[in-house]
N, C-alpha and C positions, 0 to 999 in steps of 0.2 A: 357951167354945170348946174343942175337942179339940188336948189338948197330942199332937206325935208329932212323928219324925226320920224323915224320906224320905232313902235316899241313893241311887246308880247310878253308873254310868261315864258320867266326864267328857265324853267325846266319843262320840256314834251314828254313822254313817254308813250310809245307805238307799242305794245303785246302784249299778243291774245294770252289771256289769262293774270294778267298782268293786276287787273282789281284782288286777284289774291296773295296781293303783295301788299294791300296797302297797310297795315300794320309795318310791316318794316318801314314804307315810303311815312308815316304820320310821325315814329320815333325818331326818323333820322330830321326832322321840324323840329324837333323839341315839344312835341305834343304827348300829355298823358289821358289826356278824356275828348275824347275826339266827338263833337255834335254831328250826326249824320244826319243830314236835310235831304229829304226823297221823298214821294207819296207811297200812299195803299198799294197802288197795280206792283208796284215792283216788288212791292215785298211777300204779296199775293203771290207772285211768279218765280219768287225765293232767289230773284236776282242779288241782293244782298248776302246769301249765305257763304260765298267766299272769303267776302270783305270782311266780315263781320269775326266769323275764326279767326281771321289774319291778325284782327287787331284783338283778338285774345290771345292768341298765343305770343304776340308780343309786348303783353305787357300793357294795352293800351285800353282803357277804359273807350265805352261809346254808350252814348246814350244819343235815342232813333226817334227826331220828329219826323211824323206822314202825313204832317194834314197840308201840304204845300197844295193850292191849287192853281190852276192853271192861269196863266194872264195875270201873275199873284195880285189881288189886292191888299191896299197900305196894312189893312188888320190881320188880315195873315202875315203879312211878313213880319209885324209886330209881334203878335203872338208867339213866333220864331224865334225872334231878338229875347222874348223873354223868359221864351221854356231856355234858351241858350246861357240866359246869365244865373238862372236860378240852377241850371246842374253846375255850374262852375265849372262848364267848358274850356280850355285853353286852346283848340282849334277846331277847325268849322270842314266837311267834305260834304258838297254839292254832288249829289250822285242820283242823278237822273237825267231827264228834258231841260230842255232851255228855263221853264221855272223854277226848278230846282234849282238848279246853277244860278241865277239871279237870286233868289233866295239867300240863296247859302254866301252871295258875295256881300248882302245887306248885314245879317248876319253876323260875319267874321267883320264887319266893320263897326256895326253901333253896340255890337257886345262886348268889345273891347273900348270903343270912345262913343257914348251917349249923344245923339243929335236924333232933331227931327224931320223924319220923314221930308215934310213938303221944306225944309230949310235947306236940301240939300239937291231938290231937282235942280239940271243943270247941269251947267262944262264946269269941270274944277270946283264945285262950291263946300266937297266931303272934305273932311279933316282926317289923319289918323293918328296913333296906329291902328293895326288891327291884327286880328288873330292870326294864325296860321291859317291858306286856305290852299285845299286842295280839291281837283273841279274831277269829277267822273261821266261825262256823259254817254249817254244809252241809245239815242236817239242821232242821227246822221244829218244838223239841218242850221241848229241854232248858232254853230260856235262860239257859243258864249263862254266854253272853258277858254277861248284865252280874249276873251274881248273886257273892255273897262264900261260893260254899260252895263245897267239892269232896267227893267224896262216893270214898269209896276203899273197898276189901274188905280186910281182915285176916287173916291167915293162919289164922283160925278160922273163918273164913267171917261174918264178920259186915260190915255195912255199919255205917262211921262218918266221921265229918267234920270239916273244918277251915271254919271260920266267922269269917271278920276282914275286915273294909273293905278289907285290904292286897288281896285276894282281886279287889276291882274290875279291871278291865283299865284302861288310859289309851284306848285306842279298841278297840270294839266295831265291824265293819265288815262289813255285811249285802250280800249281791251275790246275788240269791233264783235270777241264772243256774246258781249250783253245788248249785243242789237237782232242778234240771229232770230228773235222771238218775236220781234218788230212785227206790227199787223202789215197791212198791204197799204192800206189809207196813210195810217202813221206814215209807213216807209215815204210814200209818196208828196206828200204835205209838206216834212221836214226834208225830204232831196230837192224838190222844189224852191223850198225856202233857202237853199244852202244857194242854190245857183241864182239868186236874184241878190244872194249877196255879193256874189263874185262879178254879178253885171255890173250891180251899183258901183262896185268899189272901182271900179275900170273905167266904168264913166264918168264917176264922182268931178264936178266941177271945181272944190278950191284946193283940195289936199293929196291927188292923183302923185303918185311916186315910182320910179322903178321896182322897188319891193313890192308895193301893194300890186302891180300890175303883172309882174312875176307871178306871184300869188293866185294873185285871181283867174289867169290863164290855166295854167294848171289844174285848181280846181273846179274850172268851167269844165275843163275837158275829159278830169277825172267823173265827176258827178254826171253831164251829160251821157257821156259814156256807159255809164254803169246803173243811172237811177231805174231804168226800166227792166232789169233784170235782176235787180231791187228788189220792185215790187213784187214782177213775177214770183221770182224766188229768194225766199226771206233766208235760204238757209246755206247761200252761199257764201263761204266763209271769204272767200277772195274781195267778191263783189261788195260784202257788207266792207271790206276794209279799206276797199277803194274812197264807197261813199263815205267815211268817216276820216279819212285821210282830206277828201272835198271838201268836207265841212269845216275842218280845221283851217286849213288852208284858206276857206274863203274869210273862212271868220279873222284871220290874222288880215288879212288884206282889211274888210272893212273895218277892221278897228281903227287903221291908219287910216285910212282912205272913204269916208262916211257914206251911207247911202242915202238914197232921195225921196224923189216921189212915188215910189212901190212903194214904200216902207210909209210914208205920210200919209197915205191914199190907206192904207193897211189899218192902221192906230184905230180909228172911229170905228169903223167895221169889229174890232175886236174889243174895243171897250162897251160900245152901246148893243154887239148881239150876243158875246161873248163867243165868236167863232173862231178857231183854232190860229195862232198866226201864222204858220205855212199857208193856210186856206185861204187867208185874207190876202195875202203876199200874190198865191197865185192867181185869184178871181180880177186884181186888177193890171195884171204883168203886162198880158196882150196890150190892152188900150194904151197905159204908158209906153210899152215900148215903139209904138205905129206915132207916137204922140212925140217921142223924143227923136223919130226917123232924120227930120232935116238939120239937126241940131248936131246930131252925134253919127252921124253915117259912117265915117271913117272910123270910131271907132269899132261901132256896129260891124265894120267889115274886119277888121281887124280877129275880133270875137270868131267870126265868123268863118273865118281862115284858118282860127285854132280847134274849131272839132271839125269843119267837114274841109276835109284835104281837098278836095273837088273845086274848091272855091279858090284855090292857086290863083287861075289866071284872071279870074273876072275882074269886074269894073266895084270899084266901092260901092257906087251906086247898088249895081246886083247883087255882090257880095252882102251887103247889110239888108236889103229885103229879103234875101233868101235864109238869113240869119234869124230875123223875128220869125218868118215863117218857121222854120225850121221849132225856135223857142215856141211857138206857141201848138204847132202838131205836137209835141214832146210831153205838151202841160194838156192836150185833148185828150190824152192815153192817159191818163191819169186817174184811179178809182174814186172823184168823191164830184161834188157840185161843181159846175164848170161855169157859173153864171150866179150875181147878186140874186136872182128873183131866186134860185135852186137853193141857195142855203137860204132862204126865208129873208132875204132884206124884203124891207118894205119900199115903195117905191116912192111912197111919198117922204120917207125917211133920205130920200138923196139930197136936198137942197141943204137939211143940217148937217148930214155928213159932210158935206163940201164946206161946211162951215169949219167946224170943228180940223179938217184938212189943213186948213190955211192955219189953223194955228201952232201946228209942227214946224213952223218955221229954221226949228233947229235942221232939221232935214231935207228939207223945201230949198236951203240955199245951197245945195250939194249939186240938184240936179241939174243935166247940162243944159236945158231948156224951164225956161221962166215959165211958172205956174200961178195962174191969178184962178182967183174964184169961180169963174166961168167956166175956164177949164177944168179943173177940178170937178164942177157939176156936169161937163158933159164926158167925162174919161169914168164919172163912174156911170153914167147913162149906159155908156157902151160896154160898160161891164156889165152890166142891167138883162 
């Protein structure tokens, strides 16, 4: 039998309207001043105004940072940490996008036990305890309410991460109402990005498990399924709940089960032009996946057997081509740049990016096929 460690956040919560409960859900924590980490747009869009009652009328103090931006850098998430300690917070809710949610996990961690930033990139290197944390996301892509990583930029521009179970939330609390307003891009960017977590995690090289594969099945099929009617239509309460049920879902898989070289290939692109990470995820999906063909075909087919029924009887071999194909027609329909030169890379900018590539190594050793430098320069060429 296959030895493995599944872990995730204690408590899910699935319903619509369900963010106007969270004063009850922060009380029953043991929380009286709850830090709400979110930006401008949402409160612009009065997406908080549930939330916000809720924990008045129960009792619970909040006080609302918005300056979270996106791809957080170390100083904003600093900044964070100490608008958090100077209100005298006792818990933290992450209620946004994927950088809010990393945020808000930094957060509920160095506001209750003081470390530094770059002391804690890495597997296991964070101490706790930490505050109460409770994740909200808005957005259908990141799964970061139940994953243990937060994914921060460095004042070099590199993307790096903190990695520790402390990282889980205590509740994860899904309400698919605060996605219905979702742009078209958005929706699309982060469905995308949901489903290259669900590849990776499936194909992931050292930490593949029955759970995570469960997982990721699922929400491959939910999310393919439903991303392009998504986009089309934001205001489909079903559809929107499918792709956040995807998200979840895939998110729980990669946590256990790591992803690779999308996500490695991803990091440079979004630290050195600051481009959306759904964007980066999907501009180099095609190439790695045409790149990981000989290596993972069976699973490839496998994948491929779970959204298009048609693929029943064919050959692995067919089965998994017609599986990329299929992944990459899905990401051509898609509303935003479909090519490095379209979101403004530069071209001469490819040999450092394939530098800076090779040095995610923590991700790099996930993927089912070996990545050397070379490659790397020519997977982003043909992203190019």
């Amino acid at each position: 039998m296959s030895q493995f460690t599944f872990e995730t956040a204690p408590k899910i919560i699935c319903e619509q309207g369900g963010a106007d409960r969270l004063g009850e859900i922060a009380k029953a924590l043991g929380v009286t001043h709850l830090f709400f980490v979110t930006d401008a747009g949402l409160i612009q869009a009065r997406l908080l105004d549930g939330a916000l009652a809720s924990l008045a009328s129960a009792g619970v103090q909040a006080t609302v940072f918005s300056e979270v931006r996106a791809d957080p850098p170390e100083l904003s998430v600093q900044a964070a940490v100490d608008a958090a300690r100077a209100a005298g917070a006792d818990g933290v809710v992450g209620f946004g996008g994927g950088s809010s949610m990393d945020t808000a996990k930094l957060v509920a961690l160095l506001a209750r036990t003081p470390q530094t930033l770059p002391s804690i990139y890495g597997i296991g290197l964070a101490r706790g305890p930490r505050l109460p944390l409770i994740q909200v996301p808005t957005t259908a892509g990141t799964g970061s309410e139940v994953t243990p990583i937060s994914i921060l930029t460095t004042p070099s521009h590199e993307k790096k991460g903190v990695v520790s179970p402390l990282l889980y939330p205590d509740v994860a609390l899904l309400d698919s109402r605060l996605t219905l307003g979702l742009p078209a891009a958005v929706t699309a960017m982060t469905g995308i990005d949901a489903m290259v977590h669900a590849i990776e995690a499936y194909t992931t090289r050292l930490k593949k498990n029955p759970l995570s594969d469960a997982l990721a099945i699922k929400a491959l099929q939910l999310l393919y399924a439903n991303v392009r009617a998504a986009v089309n239509d934001g205001k489909d309460a079903t559809v929107r709940e499918n792709m956040l049920l995807g998200s979840l879902f895939a998110g729980m898989a990669f946590a256990n089960a790591p992803v690779g070289a999308v996500h490695a290939l991803a990091y440079p692109l979004g630290g050195h032009y600051g481009l959306p990470h759904g964007l980066t995820n999907s501009l180099v999906l095609g190439p790695v996946l045409e790149f990981n063909l000989p290596v993972a075909q069976a699973l490839y087919a496998e994948l491929g057997r779970a959204v298009l029924p048609e693929l029943a009887s064919s050959t692995d071999d067919a089965a998994a081509r017609r599986f990329v194909a299929a992944i990459r027609e899905r990401v051509a329909v898609m509303p935003y740049a479909q090519t490095l030169r379209d979101a403004g890379v530069a071209e001469g900018d490819l040999p450092m990016l394939a530098r800076d590539a090779m040095n995610v190594q923590r991700l790099l050793v996930n993927n089912p096929r070996d990545v050397t430098l070379e490659d790397a320069l020519a997977l982003y060429r043909a992203a190019f």
